[in-house]
Each structure stands twice: as C-alpha cells, then as structure tokens.
KEDRENMAR-806912 format. One line per 10 residues: number of its first residue (from 0); their letters; for each residue z, x, y of N, C-alpha, C. Coordinates in Angstrom, 3 decimals. Example, Ala and Ser with C-alpha at 12.3 -4.5 7.8 and 13.67 -1.06 7.14 Angstrom:
BEGIN
0) AS) 7.800 13.190 -5.690 7.800 12.300 -4.500 7.800 13.200 -3.300 | 7.080 12.850 -2.250 7.140 13.670 -1.060 7.870 12.900 0.030 .
This chain:
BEGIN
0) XXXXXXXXXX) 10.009 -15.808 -0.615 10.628 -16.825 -1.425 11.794 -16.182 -2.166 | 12.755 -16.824 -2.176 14.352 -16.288 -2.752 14.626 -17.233 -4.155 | 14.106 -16.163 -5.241 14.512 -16.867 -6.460 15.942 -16.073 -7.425 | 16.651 -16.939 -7.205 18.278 -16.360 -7.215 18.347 -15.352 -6.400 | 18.678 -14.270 -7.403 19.317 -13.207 -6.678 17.715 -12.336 -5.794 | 16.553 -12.413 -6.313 15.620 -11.785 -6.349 14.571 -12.548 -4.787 | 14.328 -11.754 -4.198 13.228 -11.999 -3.410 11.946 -11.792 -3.392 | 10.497 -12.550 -3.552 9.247 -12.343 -3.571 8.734 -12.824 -2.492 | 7.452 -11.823 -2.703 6.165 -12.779 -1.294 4.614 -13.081 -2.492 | 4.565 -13.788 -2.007 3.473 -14.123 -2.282 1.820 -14.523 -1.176 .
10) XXXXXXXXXX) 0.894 -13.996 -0.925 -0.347 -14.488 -1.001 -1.514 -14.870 -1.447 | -1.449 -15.818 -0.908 -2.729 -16.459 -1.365 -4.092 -15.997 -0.806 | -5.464 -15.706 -1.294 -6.512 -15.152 -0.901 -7.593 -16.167 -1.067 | -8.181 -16.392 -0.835 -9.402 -17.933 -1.112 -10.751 -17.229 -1.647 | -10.610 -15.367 -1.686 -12.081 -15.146 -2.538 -11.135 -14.537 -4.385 | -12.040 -14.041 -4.249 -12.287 -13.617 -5.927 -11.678 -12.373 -6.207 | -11.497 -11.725 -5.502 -11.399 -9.918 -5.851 -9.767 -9.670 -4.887 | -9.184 -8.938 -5.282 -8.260 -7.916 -4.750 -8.901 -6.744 -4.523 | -8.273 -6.122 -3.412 -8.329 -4.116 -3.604 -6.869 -3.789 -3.248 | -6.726 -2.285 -3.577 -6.060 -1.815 -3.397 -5.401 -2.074 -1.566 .
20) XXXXXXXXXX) -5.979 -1.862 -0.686 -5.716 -2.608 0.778 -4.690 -3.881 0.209 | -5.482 -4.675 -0.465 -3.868 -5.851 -0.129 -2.858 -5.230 -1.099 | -2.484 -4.940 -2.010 -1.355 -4.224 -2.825 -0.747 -3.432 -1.320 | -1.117 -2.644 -0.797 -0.202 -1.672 0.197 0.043 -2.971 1.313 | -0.837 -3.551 1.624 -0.458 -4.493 2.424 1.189 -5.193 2.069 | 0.651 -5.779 0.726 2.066 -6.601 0.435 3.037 -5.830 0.130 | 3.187 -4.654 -0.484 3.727 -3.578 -0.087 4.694 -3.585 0.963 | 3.870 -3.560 1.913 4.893 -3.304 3.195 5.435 -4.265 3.516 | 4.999 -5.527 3.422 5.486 -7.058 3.408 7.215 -7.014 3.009 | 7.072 -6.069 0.942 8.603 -6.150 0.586 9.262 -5.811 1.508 .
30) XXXXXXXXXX) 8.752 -4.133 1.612 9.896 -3.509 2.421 10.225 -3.853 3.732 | 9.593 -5.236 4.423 10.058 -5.927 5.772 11.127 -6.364 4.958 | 11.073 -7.103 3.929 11.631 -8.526 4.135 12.829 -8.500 2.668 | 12.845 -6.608 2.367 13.449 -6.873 1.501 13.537 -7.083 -0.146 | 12.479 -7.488 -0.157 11.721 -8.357 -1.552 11.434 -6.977 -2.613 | 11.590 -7.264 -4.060 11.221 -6.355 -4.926 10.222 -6.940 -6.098 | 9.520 -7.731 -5.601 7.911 -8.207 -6.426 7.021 -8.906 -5.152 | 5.739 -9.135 -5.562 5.189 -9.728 -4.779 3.594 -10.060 -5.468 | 2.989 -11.004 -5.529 2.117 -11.609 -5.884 0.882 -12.044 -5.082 | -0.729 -11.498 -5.901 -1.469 -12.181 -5.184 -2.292 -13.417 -5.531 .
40) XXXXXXXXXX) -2.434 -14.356 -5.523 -2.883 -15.414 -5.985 -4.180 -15.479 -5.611 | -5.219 -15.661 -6.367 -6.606 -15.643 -6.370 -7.243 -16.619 -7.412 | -8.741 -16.407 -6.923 -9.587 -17.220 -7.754 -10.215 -16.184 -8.466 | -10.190 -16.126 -9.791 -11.382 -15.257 -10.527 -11.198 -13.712 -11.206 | -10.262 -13.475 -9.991 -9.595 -11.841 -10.533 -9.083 -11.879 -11.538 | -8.949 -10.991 -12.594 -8.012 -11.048 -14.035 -6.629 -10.796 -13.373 | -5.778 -11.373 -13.907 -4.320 -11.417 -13.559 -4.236 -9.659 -14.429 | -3.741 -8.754 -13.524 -3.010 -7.618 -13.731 -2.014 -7.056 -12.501 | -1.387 -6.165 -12.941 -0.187 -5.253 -12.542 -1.566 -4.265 -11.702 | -1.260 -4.566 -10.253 -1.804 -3.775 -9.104 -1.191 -2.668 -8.899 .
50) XXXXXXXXXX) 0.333 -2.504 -8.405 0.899 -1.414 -8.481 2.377 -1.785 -9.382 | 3.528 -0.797 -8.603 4.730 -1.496 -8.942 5.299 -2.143 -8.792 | 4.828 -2.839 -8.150 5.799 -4.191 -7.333 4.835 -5.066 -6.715 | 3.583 -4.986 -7.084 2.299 -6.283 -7.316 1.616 -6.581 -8.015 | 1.359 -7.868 -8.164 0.211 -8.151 -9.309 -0.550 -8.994 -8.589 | -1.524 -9.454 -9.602 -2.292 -10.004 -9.348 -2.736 -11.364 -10.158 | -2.329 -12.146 -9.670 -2.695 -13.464 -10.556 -3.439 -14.564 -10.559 | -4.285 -14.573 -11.461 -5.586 -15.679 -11.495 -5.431 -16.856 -11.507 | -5.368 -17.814 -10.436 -5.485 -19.153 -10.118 -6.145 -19.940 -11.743 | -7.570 -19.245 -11.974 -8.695 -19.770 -12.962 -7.808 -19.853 -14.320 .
60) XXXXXXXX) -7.077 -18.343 -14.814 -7.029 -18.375 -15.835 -5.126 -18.942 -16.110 | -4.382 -18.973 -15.171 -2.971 -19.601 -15.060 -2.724 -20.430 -13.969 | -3.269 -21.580 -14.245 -3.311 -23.230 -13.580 -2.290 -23.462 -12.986 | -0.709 -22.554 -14.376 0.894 -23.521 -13.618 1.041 -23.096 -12.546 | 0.268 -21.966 -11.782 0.348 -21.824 -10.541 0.130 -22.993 -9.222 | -0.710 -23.855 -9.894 -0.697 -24.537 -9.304 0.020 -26.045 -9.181 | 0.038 -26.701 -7.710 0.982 -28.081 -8.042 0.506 -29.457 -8.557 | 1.256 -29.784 -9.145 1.113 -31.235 -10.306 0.330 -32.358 -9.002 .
C-alpha cells in the first residue's frame, strides 16, 4: 500500500500470536517491494514494535483498524 511518499505491507493473520518467523517474513516482503514499514494485524496480540520496520497490531485493542 502507497501512502504518499511512503510504502507499507500489511498482513493480516486470523490467530492470536505473532513470532518472530512473520517479522523476517514481512521483512523480506519490504525489501521485494521496496516498502519501509510493515504491519501485522491480529486478534489478541498486544500491539508492539516486532523489529525495525514491523509491528504488530491488535485488531481487539485498535478497532480503527477496522472498516465502518
């Protein structure tokens, strides 16, 4: 996704937990495509900073993620 100047990826996961595996995953995702953030969207995980250029963000506890 191209927000202005900036490019992200984002996935979505349908369980509860991150590991380290998807951070390197999306990881490599940037460096395909370019991108310098990238996001994982989940149910349940506490939204934190995975590495440097992923996080992790809780569906449960930040809703505006989701659509109206």
């Amino acid at each position: 996704m191209d927000r202005g100047n900036e490019r992200i990826a984002i996935e979505v996961k349908s369980n509860s937990g991150t590991n380290p595996h998807d951070a390197r995953r999306l990881e490599s995702v940037l460096d395909d495509i370019g991108g310098t953030r990238g996001y994982l969207l989940g149910m349940g995980a506490p939204s934190e900073k995975i590495s440097s250029r992923v996080s992790n963000i809780s569906l449960e506890t930040n809703p505006g993620w989701l659509p109206d």
